[in-house]
N, CA, C and O atoms as a Maestro MAE file, in Angstrom:
{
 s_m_m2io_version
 :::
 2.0.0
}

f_m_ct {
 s_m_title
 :::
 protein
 m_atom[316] {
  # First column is atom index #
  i_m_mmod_type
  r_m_x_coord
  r_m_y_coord
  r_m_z_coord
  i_m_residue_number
  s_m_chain_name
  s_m_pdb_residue_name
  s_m_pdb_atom_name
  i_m_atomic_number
  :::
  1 25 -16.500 -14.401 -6.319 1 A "UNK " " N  " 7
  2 3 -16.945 -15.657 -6.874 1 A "UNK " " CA " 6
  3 2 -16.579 -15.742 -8.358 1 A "UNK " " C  " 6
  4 15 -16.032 -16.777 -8.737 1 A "UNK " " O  " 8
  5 25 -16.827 -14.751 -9.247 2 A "UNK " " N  " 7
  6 3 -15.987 -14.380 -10.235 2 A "UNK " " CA " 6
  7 2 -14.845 -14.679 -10.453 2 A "UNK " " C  " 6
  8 15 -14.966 -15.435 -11.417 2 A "UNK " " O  " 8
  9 25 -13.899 -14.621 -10.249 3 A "UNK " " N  " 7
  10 3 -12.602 -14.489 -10.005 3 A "UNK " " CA " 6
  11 2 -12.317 -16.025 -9.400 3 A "UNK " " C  " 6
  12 15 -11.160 -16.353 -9.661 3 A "UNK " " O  " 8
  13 25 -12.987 -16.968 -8.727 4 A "UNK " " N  " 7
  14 3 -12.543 -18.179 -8.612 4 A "UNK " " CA " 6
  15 2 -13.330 -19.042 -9.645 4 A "UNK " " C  " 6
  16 15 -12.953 -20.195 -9.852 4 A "UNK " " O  " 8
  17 25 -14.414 -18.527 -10.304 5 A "UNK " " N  " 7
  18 3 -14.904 -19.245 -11.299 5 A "UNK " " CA " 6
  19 2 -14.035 -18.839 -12.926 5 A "UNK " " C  " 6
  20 15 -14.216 -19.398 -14.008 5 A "UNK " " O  " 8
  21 25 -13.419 -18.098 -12.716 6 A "UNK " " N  " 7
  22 3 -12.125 -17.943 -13.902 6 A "UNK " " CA " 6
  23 2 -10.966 -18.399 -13.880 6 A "UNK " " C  " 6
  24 15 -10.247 -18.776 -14.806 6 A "UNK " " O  " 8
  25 25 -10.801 -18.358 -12.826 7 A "UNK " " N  " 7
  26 3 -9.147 -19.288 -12.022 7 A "UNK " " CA " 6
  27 2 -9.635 -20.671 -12.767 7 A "UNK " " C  " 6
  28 15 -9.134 -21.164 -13.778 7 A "UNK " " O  " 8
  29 25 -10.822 -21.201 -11.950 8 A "UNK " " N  " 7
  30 3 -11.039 -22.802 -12.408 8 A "UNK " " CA " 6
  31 2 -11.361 -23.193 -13.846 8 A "UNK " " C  " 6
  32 15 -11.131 -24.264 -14.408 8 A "UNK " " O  " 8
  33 25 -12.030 -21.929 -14.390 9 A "UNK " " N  " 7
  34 3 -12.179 -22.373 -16.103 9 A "UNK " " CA " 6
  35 2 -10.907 -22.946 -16.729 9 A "UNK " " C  " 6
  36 15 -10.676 -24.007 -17.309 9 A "UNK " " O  " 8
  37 25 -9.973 -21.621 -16.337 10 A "UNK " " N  " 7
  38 3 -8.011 -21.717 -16.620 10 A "UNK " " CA " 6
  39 2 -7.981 -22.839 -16.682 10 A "UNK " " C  " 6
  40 15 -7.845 -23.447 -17.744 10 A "UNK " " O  " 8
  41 25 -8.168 -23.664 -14.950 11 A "UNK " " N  " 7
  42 3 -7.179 -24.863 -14.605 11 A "UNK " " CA " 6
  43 2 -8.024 -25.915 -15.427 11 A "UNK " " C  " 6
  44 15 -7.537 -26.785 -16.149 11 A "UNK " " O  " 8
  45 25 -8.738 -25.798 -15.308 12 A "UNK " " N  " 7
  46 3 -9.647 -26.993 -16.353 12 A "UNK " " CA " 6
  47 2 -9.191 -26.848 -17.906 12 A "UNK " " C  " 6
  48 15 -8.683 -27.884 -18.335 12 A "UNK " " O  " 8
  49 25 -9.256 -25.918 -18.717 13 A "UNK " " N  " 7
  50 3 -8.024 -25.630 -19.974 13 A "UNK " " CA " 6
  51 2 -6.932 -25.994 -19.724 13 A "UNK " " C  " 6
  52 15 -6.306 -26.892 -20.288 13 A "UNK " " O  " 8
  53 25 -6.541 -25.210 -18.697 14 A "UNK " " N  " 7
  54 3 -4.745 -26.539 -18.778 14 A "UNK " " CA " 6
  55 2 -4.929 -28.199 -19.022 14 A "UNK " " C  " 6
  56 15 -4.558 -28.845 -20.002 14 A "UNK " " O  " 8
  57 25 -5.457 -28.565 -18.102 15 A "UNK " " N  " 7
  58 3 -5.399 -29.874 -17.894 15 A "UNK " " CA " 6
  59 2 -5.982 -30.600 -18.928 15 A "UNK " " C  " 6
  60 15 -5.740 -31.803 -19.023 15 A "UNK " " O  " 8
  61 25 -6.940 -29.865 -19.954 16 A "UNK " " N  " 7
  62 3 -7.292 -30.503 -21.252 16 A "UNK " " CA " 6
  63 2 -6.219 -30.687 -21.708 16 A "UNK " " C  " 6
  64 15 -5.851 -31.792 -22.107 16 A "UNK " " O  " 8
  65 25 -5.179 -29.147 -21.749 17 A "UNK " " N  " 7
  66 3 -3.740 -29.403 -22.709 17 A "UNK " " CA " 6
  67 2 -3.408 -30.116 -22.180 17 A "UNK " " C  " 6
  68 15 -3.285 -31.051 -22.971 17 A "UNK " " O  " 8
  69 25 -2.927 -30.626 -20.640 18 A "UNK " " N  " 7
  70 3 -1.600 -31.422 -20.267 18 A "UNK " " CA " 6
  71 2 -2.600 -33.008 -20.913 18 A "UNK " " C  " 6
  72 15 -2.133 -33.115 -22.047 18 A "UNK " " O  " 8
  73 25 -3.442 -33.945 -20.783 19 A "UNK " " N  " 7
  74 3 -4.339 -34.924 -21.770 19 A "UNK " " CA " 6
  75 2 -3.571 -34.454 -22.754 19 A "UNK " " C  " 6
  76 15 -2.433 -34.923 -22.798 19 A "UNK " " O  " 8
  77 25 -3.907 -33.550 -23.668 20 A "UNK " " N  " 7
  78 3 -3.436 -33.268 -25.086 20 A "UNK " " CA " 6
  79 2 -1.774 -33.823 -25.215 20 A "UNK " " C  " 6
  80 15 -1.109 -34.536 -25.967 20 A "UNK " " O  " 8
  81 25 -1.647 -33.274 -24.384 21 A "UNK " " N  " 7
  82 3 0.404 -33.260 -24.190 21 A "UNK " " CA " 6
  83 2 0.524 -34.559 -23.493 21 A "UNK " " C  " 6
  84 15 1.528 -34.421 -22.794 21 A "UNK " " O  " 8
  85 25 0.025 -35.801 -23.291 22 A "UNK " " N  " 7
  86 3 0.409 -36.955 -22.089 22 A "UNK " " CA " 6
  87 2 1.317 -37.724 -23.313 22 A "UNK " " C  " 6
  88 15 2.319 -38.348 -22.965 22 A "UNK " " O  " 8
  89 25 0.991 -37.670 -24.564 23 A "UNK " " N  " 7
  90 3 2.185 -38.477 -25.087 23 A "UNK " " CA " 6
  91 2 3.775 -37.680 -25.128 23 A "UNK " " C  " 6
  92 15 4.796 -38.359 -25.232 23 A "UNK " " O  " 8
  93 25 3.820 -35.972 -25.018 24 A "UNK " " N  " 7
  94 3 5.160 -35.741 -24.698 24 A "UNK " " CA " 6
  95 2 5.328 -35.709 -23.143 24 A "UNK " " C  " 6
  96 15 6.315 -35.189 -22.624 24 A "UNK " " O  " 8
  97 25 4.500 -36.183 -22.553 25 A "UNK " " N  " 7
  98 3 4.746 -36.047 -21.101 25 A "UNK " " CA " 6
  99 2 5.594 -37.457 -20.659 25 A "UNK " " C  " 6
  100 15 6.546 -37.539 -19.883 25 A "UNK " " O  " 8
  101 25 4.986 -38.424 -21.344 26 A "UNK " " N  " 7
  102 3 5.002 -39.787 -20.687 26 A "UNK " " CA " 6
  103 2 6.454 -40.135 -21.565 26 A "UNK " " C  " 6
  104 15 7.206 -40.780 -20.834 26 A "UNK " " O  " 8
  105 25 7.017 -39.900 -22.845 27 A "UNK " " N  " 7
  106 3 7.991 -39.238 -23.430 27 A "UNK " " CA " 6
  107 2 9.531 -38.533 -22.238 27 A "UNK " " C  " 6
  108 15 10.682 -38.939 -22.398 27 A "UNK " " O  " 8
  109 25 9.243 -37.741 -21.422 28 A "UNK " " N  " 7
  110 3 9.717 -37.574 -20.840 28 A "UNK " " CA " 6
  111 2 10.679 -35.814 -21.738 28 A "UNK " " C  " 6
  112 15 11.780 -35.337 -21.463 28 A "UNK " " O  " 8
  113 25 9.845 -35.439 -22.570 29 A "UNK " " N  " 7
  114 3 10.290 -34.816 -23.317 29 A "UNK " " CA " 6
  115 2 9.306 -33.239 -23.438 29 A "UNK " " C  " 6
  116 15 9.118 -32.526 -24.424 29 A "UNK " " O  " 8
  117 25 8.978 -33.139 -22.486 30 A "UNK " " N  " 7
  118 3 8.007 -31.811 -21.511 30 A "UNK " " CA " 6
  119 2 9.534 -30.715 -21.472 30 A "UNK " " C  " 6
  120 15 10.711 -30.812 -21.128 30 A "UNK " " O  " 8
  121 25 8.630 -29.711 -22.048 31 A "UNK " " N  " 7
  122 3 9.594 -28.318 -21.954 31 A "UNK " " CA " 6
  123 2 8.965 -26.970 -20.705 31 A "UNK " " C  " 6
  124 15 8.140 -26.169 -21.146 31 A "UNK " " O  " 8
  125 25 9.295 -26.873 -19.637 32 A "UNK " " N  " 7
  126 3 9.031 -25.861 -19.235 32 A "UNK " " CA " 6
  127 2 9.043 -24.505 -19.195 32 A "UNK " " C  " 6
  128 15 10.139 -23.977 -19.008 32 A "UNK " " O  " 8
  129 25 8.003 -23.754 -19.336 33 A "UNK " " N  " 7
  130 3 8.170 -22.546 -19.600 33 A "UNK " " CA " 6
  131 2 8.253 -21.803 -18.875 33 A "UNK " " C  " 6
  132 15 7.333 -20.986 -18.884 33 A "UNK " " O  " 8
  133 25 9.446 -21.591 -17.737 34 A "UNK " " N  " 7
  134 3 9.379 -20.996 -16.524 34 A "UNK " " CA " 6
  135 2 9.848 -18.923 -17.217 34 A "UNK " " C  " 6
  136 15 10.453 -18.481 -18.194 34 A "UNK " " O  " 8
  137 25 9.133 -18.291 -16.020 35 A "UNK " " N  " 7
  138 3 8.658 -16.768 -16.256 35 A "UNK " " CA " 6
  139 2 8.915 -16.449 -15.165 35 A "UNK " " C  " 6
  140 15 8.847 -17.339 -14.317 35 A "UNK " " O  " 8
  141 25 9.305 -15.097 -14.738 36 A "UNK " " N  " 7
  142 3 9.015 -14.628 -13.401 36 A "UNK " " CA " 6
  143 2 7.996 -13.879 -13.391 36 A "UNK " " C  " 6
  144 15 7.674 -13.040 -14.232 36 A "UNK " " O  " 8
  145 25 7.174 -14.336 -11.893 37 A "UNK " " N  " 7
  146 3 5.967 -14.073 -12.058 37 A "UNK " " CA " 6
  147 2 5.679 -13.383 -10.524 37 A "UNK " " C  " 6
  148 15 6.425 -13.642 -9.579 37 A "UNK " " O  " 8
  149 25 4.540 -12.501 -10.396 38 A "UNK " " N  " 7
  150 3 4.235 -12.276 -8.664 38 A "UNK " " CA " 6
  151 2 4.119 -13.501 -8.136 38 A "UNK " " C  " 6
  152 15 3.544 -14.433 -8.698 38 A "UNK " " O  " 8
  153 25 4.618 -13.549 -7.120 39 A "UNK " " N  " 7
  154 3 4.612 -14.990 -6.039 39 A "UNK " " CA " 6
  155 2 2.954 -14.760 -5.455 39 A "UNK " " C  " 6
  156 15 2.067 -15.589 -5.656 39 A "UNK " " O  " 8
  157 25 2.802 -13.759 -4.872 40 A "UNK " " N  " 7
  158 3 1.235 -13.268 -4.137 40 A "UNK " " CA " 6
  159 2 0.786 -13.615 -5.262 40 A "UNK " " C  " 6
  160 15 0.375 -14.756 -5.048 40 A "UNK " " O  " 8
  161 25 0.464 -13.214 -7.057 41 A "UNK " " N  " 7
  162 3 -0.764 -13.150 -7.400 41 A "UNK " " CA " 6
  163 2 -0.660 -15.011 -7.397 41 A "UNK " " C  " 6
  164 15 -1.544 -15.572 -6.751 41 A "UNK " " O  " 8
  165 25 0.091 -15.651 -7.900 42 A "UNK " " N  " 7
  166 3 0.094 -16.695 -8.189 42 A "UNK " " CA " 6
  167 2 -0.730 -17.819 -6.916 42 A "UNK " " C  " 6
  168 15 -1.589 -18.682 -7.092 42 A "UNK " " O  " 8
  169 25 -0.115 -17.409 -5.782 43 A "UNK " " N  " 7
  170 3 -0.723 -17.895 -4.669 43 A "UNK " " CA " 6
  171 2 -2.060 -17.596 -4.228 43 A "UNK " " C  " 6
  172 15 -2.754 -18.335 -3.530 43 A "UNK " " O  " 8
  173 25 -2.440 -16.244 -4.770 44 A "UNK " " N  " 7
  174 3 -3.648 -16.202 -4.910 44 A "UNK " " CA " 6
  175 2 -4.555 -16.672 -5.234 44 A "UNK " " C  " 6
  176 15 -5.483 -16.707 -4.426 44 A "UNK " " O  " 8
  177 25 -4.779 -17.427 -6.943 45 A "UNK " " N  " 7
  178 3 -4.844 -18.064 -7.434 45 A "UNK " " CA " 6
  179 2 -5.230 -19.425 -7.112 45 A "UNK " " C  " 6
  180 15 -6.275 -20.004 -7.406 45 A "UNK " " O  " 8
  181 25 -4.255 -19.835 -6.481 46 A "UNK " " N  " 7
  182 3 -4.348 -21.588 -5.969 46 A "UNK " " CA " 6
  183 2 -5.144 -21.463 -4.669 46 A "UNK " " C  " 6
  184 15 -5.659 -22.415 -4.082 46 A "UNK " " O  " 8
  185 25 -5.191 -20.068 -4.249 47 A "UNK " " N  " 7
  186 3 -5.908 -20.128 -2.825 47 A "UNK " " CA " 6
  187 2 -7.216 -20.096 -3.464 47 A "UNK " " C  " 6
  188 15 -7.999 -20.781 -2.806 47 A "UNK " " O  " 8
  189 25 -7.765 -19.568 -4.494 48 A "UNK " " N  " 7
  190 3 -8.908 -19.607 -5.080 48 A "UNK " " CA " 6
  191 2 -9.257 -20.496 -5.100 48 A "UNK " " C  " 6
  192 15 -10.411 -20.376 -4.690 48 A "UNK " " O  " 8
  193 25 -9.026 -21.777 -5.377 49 A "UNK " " N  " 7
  194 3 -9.442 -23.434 -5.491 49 A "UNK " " CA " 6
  195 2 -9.512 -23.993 -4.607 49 A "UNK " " C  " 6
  196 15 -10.403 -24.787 -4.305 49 A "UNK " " O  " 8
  197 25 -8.365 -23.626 -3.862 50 A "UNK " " N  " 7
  198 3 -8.350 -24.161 -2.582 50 A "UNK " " CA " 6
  199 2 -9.345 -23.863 -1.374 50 A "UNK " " C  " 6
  200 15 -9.434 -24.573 -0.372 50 A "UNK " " O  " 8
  201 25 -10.037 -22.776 -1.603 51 A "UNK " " N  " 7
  202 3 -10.863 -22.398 -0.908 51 A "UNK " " CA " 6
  203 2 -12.263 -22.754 -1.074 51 A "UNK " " C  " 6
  204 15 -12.986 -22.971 -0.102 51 A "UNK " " O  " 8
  205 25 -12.617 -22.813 -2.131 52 A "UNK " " N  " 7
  206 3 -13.810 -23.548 -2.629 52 A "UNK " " CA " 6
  207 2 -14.123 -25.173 -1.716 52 A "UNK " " C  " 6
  208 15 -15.135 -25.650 -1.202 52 A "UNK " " O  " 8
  209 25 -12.836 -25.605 -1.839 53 A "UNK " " N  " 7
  210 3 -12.934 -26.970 -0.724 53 A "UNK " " CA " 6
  211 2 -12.808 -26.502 0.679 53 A "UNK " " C  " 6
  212 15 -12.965 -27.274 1.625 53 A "UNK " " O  " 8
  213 25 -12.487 -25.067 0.842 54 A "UNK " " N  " 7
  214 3 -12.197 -25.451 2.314 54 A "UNK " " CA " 6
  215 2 -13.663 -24.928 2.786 54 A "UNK " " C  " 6
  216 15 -14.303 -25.340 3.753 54 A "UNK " " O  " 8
  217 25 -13.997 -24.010 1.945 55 A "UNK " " N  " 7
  218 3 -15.234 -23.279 2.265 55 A "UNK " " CA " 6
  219 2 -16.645 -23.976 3.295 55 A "UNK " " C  " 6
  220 15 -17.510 -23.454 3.999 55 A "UNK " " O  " 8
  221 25 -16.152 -25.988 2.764 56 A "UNK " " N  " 7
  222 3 -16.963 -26.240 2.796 56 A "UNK " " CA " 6
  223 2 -16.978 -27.284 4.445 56 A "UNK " " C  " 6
  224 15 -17.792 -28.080 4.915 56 A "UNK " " O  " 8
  225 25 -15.807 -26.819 4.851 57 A "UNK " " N  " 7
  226 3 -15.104 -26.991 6.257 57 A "UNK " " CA " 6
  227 2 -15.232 -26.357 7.004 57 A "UNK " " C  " 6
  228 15 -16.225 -26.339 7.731 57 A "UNK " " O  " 8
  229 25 -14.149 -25.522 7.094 58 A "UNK " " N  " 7
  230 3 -13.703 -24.280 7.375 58 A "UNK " " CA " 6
  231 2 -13.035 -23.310 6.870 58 A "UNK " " C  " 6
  232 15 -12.723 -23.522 5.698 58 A "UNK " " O  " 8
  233 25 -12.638 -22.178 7.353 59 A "UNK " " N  " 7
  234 3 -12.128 -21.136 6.445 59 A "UNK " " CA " 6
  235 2 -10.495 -20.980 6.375 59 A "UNK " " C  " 6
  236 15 -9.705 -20.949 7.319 59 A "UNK " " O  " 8
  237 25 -10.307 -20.916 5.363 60 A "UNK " " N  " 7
  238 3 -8.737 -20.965 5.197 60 A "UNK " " CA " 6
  239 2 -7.975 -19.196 4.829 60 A "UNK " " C  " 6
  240 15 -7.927 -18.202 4.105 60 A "UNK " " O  " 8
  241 25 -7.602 -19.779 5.801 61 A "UNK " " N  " 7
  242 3 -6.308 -18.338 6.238 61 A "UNK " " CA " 6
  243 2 -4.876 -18.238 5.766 61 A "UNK " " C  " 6
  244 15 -3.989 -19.002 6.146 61 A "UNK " " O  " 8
  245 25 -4.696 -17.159 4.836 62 A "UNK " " N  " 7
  246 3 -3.141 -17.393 4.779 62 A "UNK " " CA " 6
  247 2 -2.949 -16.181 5.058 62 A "UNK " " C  " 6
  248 15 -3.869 -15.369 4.963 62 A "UNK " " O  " 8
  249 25 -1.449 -15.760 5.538 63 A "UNK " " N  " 7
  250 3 -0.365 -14.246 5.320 63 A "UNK " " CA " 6
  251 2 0.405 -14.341 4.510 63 A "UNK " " C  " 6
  252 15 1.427 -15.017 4.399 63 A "UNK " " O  " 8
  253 25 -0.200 -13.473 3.755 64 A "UNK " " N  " 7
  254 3 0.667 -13.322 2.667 64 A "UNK " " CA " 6
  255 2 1.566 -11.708 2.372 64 A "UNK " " C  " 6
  256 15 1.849 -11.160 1.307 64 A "UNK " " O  " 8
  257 25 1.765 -11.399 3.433 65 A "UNK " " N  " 7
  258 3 2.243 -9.676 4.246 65 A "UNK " " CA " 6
  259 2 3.680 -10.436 3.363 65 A "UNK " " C  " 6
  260 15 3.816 -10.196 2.163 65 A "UNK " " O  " 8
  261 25 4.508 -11.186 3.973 66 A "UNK " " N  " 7
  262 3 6.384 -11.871 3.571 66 A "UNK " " CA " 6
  263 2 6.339 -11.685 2.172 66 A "UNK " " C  " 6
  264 15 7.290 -11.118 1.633 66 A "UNK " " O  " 8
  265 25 5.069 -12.202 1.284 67 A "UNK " " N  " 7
  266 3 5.908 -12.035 -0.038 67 A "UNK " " CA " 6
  267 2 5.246 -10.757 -0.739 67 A "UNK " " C  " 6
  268 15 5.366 -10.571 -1.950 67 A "UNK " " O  " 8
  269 25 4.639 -10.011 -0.020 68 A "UNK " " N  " 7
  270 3 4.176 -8.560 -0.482 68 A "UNK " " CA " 6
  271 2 5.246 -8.481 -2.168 68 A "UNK " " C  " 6
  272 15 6.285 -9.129 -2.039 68 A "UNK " " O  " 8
  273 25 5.130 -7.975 -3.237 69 A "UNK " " N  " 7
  274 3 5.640 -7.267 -4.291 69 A "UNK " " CA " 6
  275 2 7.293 -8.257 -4.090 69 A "UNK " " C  " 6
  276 15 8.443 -7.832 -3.983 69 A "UNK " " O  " 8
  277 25 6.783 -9.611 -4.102 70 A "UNK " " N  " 7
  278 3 7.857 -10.881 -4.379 70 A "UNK " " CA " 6
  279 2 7.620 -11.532 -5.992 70 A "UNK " " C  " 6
  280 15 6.543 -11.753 -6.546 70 A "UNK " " O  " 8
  281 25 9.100 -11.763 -6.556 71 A "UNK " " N  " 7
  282 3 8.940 -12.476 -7.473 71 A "UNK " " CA " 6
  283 2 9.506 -13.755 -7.639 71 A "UNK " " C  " 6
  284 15 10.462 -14.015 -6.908 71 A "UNK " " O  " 8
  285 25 9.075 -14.734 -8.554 72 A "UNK " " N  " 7
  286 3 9.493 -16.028 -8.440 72 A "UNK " " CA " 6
  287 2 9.630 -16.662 -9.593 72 A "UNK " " C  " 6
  288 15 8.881 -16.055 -10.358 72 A "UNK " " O  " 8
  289 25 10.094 -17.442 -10.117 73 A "UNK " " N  " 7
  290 3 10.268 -18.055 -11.497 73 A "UNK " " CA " 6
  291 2 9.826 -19.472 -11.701 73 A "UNK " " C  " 6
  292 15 10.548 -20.429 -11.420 73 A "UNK " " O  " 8
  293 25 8.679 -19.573 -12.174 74 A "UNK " " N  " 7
  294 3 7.798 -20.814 -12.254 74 A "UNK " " CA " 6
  295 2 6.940 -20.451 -14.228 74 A "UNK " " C  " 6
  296 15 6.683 -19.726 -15.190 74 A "UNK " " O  " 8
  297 25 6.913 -22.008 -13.352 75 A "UNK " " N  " 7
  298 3 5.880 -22.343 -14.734 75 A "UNK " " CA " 6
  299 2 4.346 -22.145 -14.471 75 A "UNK " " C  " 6
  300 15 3.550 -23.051 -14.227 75 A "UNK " " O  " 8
  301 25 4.087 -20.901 -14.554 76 A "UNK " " N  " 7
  302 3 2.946 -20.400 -14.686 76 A "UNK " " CA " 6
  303 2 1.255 -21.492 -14.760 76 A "UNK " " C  " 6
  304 15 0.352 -21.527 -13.925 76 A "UNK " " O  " 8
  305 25 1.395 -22.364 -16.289 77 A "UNK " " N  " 7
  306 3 0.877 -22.709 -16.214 77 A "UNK " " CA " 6
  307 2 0.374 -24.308 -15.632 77 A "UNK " " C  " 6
  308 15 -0.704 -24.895 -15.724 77 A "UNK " " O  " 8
  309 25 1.400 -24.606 -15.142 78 A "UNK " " N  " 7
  310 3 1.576 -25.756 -13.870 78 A "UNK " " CA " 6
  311 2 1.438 -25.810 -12.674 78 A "UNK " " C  " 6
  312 15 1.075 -26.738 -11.951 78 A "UNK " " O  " 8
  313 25 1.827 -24.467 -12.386 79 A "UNK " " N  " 7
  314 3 1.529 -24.410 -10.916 79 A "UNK " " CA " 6
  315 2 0.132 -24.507 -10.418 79 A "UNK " " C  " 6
  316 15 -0.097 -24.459 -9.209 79 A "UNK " " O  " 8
  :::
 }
 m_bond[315] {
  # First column is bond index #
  i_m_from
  i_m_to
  i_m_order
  :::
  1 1 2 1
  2 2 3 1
  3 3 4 2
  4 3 5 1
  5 5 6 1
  6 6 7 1
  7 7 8 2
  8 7 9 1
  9 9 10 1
  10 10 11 1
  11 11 12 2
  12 11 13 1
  13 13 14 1
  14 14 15 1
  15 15 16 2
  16 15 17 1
  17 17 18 1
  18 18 19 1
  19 19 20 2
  20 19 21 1
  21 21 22 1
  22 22 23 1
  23 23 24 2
  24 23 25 1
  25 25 26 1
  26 26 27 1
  27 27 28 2
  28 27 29 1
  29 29 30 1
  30 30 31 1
  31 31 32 2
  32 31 33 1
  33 33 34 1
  34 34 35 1
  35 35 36 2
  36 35 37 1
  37 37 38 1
  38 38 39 1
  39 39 40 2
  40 39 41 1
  41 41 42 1
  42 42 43 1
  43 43 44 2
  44 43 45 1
  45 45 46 1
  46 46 47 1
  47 47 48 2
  48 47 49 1
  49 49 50 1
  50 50 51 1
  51 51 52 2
  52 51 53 1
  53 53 54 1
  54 54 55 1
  55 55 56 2
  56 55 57 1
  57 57 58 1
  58 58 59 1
  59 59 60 2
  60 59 61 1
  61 61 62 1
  62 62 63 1
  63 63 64 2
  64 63 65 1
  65 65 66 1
  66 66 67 1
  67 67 68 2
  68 67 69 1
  69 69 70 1
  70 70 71 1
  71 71 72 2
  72 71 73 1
  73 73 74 1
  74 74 75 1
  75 75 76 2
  76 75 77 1
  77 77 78 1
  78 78 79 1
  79 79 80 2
  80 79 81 1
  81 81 82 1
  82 82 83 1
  83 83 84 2
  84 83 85 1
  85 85 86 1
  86 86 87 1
  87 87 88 2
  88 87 89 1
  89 89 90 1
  90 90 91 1
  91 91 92 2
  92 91 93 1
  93 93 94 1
  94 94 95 1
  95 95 96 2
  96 95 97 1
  97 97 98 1
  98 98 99 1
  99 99 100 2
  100 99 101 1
  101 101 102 1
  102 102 103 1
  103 103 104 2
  104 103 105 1
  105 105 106 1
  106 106 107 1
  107 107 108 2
  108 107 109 1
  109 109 110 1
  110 110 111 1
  111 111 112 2
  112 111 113 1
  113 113 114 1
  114 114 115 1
  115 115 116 2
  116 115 117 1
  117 117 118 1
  118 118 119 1
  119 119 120 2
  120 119 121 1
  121 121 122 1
  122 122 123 1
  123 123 124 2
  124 123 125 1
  125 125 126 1
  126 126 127 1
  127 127 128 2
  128 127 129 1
  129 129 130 1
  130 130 131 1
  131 131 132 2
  132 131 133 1
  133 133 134 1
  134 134 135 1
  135 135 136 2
  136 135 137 1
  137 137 138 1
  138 138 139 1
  139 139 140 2
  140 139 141 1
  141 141 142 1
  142 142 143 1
  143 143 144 2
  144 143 145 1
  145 145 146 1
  146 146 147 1
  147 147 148 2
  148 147 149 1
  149 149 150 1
  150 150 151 1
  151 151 152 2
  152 151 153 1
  153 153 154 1
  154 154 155 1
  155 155 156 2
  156 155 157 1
  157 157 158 1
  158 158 159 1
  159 159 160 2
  160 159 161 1
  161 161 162 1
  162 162 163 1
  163 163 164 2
  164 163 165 1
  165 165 166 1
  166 166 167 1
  167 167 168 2
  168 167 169 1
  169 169 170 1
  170 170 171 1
  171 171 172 2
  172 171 173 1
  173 173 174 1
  174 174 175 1
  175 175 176 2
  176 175 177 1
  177 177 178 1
  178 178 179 1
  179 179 180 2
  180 179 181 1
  181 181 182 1
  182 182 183 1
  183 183 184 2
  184 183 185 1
  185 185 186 1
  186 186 187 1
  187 187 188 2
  188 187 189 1
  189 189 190 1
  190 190 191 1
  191 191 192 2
  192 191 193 1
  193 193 194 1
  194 194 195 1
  195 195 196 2
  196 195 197 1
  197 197 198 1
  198 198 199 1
  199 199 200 2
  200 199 201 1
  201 201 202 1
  202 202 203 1
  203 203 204 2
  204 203 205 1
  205 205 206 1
  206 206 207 1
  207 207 208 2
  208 207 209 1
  209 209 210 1
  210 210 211 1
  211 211 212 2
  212 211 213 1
  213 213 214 1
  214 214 215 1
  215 215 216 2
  216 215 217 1
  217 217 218 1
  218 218 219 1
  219 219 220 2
  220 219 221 1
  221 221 222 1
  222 222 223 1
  223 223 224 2
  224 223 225 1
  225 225 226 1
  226 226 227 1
  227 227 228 2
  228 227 229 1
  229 229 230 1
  230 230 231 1
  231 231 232 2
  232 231 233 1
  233 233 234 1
  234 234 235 1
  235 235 236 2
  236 235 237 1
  237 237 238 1
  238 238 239 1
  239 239 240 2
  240 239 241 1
  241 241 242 1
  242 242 243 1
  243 243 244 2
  244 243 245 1
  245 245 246 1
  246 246 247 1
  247 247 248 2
  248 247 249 1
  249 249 250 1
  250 250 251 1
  251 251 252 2
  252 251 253 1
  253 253 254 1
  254 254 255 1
  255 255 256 2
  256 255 257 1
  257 257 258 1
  258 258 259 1
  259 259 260 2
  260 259 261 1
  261 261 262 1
  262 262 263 1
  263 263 264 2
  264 263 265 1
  265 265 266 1
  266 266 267 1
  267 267 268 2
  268 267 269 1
  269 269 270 1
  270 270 271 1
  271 271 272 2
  272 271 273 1
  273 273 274 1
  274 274 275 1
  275 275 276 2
  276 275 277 1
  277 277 278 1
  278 278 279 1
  279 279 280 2
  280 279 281 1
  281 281 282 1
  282 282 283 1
  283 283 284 2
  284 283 285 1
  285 285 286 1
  286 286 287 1
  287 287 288 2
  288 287 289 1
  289 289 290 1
  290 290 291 1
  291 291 292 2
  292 291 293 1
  293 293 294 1
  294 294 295 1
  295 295 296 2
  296 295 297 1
  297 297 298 1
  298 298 299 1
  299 299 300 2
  300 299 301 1
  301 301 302 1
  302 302 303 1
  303 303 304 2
  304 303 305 1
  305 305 306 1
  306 306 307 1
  307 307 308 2
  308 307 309 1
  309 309 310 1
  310 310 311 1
  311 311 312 2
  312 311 313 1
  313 313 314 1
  314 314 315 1
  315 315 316 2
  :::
 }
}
């Protein structure tokens, strides 16, 4: 529970910045800061949020065995 209540603090800080940033956004003048990053932890991550909604359904299942110690090149803090 930890660990998805820190994920969401994050995404809630981003999204203050991206507000902060909507005049270089709308600009069209947004720089990405793409990194290579673990594909698993990252997906992890979004499954954290994502689960909070599903929790309240049903339970959400992923395999994530394929991208075991995978890397990927994203913008970290967008995704």
């Amino acid at each position: 529970m930890l660990r998805m209540i820190i994920t969401a603090s994050r995404l809630v800080m981003c999204h203050s910045n991206d507000l902060l940033d909507y005049n270089v956004i709308e600009h069209g003048t947004l720089v990405e800061n793409l990194s290579v990053g673990s594909l698993e932890q990252a997906i992890l991550e979004v499954l954290d949020i994502a689960q909070l909604d599903a929790s309240k359904r049903n339970t959400l299942e992923v395999d994530l065995t394929k991208i075991k110690n995978k890397t990927a090149k994203f913008d970290k803090r967008r995704l």
